[in-house]
TORTIDREN-820902 format. One record per residue (C-alpha): residue number from 1; y, z, x. Coordinates in Angstrom, 3 decimals, always signed. Layout:
residues N
+-----+----------+----------+----------+
| num |        Y |        Z |        X |
+-----+----------+----------+----------+
| NUM |        Y |        Z |        X |
...
+-----+----------+----------+----------+
This chain:
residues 49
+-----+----------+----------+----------+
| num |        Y |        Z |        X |
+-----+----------+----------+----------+
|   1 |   -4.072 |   -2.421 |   -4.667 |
|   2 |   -6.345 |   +0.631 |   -5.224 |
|   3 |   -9.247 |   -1.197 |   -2.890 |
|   4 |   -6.791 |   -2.507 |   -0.252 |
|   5 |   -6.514 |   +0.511 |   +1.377 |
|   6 |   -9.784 |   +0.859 |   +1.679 |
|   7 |  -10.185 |   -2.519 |   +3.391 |
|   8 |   -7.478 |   -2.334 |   +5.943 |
|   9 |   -9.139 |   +1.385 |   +6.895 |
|  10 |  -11.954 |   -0.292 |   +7.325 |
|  11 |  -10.305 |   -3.071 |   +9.630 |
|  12 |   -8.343 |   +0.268 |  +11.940 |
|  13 |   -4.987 |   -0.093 |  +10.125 |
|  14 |   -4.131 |   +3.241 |   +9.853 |
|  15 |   -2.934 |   +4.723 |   +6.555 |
|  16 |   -0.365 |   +6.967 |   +5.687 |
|  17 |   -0.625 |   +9.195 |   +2.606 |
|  18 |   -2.014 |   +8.335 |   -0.483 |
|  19 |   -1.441 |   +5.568 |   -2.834 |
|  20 |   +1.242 |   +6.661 |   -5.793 |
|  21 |   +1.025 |   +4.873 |   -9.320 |
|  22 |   +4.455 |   +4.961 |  -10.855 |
|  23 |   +5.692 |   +2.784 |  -14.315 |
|  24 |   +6.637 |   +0.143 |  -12.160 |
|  25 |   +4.111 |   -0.447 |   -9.756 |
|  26 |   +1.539 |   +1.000 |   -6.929 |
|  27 |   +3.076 |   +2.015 |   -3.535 |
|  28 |   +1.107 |   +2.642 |   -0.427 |
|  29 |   +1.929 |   +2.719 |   +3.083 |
|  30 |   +0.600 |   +1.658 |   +6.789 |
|  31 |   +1.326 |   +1.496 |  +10.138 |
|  32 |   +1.421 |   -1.992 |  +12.058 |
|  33 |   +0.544 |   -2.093 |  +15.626 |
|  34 |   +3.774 |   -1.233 |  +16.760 |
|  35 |   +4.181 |   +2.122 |  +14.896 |
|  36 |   +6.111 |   +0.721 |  +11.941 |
|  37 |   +5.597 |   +2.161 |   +8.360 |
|  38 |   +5.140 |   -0.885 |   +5.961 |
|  39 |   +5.051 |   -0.498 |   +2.438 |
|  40 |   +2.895 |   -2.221 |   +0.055 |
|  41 |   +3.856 |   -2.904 |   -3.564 |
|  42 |   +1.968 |   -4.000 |   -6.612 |
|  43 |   +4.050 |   -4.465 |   -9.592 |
|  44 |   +3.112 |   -3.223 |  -12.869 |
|  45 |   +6.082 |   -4.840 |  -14.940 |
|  46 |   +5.616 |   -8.119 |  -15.644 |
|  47 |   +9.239 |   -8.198 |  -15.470 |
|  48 |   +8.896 |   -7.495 |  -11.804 |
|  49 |   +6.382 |  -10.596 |  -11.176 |
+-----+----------+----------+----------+
């Protein structure tokens, strides 16, 4: 999750904020082409996987 970002900025996708670690996963956010915010998650849990 921490070099996906990185990747898709790299590709145009444009990226809004910055990625938050909390005790259940990573969160970060982009924009698709049409203006909508889409959230990414990587669970930490492994109850969550």
């Amino acid at each position: 999750m921490e070099e996906l970002p990185k990747l898709l900025k790299e590709e145009g996708v444009t990226i809004v904020g910055d990625m938050e670690t909390h005790e259940y996963g990573k969160f970060g956010w982009i924009l698709d082409n049409d203006g909508n915010k889409i959230e990414l998650w990587e669970p930490i849990d492994q109850a969550f996987l």
